[in-house]
Phi, psi and omega in degrees: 000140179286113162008151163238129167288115153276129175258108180301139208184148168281087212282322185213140159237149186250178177167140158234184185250359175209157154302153188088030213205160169286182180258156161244108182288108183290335196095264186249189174170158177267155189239119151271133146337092157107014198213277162122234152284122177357093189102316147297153188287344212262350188281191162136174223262077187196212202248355184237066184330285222237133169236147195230142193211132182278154188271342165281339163325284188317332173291316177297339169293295229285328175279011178266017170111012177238093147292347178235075160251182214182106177008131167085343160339298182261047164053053177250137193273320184217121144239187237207126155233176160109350187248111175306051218309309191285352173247030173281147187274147178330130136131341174310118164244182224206112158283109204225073207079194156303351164253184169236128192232178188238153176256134193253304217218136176250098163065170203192170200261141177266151150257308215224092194317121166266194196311317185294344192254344203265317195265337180240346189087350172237137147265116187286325166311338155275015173216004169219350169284157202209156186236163215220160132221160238254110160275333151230092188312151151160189165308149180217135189222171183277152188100331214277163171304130131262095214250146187279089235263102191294134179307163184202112157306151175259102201257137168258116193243114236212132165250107167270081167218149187278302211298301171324325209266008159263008205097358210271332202234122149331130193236105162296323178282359197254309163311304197282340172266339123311354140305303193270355217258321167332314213259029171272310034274170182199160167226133167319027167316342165213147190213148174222151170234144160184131196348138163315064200222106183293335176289323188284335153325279145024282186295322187264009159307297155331286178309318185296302216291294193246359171257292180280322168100021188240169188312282219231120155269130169224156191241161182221134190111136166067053181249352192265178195283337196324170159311317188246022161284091182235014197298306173294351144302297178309321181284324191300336166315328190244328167294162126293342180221149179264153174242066173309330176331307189287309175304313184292335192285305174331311187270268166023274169309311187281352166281352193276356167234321159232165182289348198264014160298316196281001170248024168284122163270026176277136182250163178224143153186200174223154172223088158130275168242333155323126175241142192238128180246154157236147199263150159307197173243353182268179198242339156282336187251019162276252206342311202293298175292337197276338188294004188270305192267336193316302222284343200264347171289311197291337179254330175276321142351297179328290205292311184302336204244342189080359165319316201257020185253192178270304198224152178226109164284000000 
């Protein structure tokens, strides 16, 4: 006989008008951006919009002697069945209706024991409820599909050429790292071409990191002895941790086809959550390194964003 698919889904949305108090399951509500649900008390502008808690969670309360417990008991905003919610990773997002969410947070420190912890000694919600914050808004209704959304990196692509940021040259390296950043999986979101000039480097690095927000950079170009090969200057500026690994692996691989791999000064490190590489400048030996660092970005990521972690208290 075939499986039958559980298809994972929302059984309720809750909402109140002040803390401290259960949810009442509206049936539906809007999900804001920068906020969380519409009207709840709980919402506002920080990593824990929207809390989310499973009807087996409830179930498991409900066989400890609470037989009438009931969506929204435990001040939970969606609750949810068929998704092991709590064993999801930091960084998970989550299709839910017309919105999309990010998970922030696993569980949360009970301070002040509720009614349900006062009466049985247990609470399920400081160890399986789990918190969002709202990446695309919209309606959310009970019935709707819940689906786990595979990370897709935000790749940033930063080109250091004088010539380029003139016209004079096509940048084949820029084409050949948008090519390949698919297969982390990864999408292109911001791309720059711009002189060899380290302060402007500096800035648009920045800019990439702490403004647009994105995973992962990689720059091509200015990695050599020349004068104005300042790209691995510019970056030691802009990380906080050096990743020597990526680079010696680079130069490594690249000495097994020529010896002028060792006078490459391209660094790898990070600055915040962000991990930044820098690439040669030709567009065989950008193919050459990344296919090299490529099978190994998707766990550093992971690792680096806390995806692969239990919890962030």
């Amino acid at each position: 006989m075939e499986e039958k698919k559980v298809t994972a889904k929302v059984v309720a949305v809750c909402s109140s008008d002040r803390k401290g108090i259960p949810k009442t399951n509206i049936g539906q509500g809007y999900l804001r951006v920068g906020y969380g649900l519409a009207g709840d008390a709980h919402g506002g502008d920080w990593h824990r919009q929207i809390s989310l808690l499973a009807m087996e969670s409830i179930e498991k309360m409900k066989a400890l002697g609470l037989p009438d417990l009931k969506p929204g008991d435990f001040a939970e905003n969606l609750t949810t069945e068929g998704l092991n919610l709590h064993t999801l990773p930091i960084g998970t997002r989550l299709k839910a209706g017309e919105t999309l969410l990010e998970v922030t947070q696993i569980g949360k420190e009970c301070h002040h024991g509720c009614a349900i912890f006062q009466k049985v000694g247990k609470c399920i919600m400081p160890k399986e409820g789990i918190f969002a914050k709202i990446i695309t808004g919209g309606w959310i209704k009970e019935g709707d599909e819940i689906q786990v959304v595979p990370f897709v990196a935000k790749v940033g692509i930063l080109t250091a050429s004088d010539k380029g940021s003139r016209g004079e040259r096509e940048d084949k390296s820029g084409e050949v790292i948008k090519k390949m950043v698919v297969e982390l999986p990864g999408e292109v979101v911001e791309y720059a071409l711009v002189p060899d000039e380290k302060e402007e480097i500096k800035k648009k690095l920045i800019e990439m990191i702490d403004e647009q927000k994105v995973d992962l950079i990689l720059t091509t170009g200015g990695t050599g002895l020349g004068p104005r090969d300042v790209t691995p200057d510019a970056t030691l500026e802009v990380i906080e941790r050096i990743v020597p690994g990526i680079a010696e692996v680079m130069r490594a691989e690249s000495m097994k086809k020529t010896s002028r791999a060792m006078l490459s000064r391209a660094v790898a490190g990070t600055r915040g959550k962000a991990l930044l590489i820098n690439l040669p400048g030709s567009p065989k030996a950008v193919y050459e390194c990344l296919e090299v660092i490529l099978p190994a970005l998707p766990h550093a990521l992971e690792i680096l964003q806390g995806r692969g972690g239990e919890c962030a208290r």
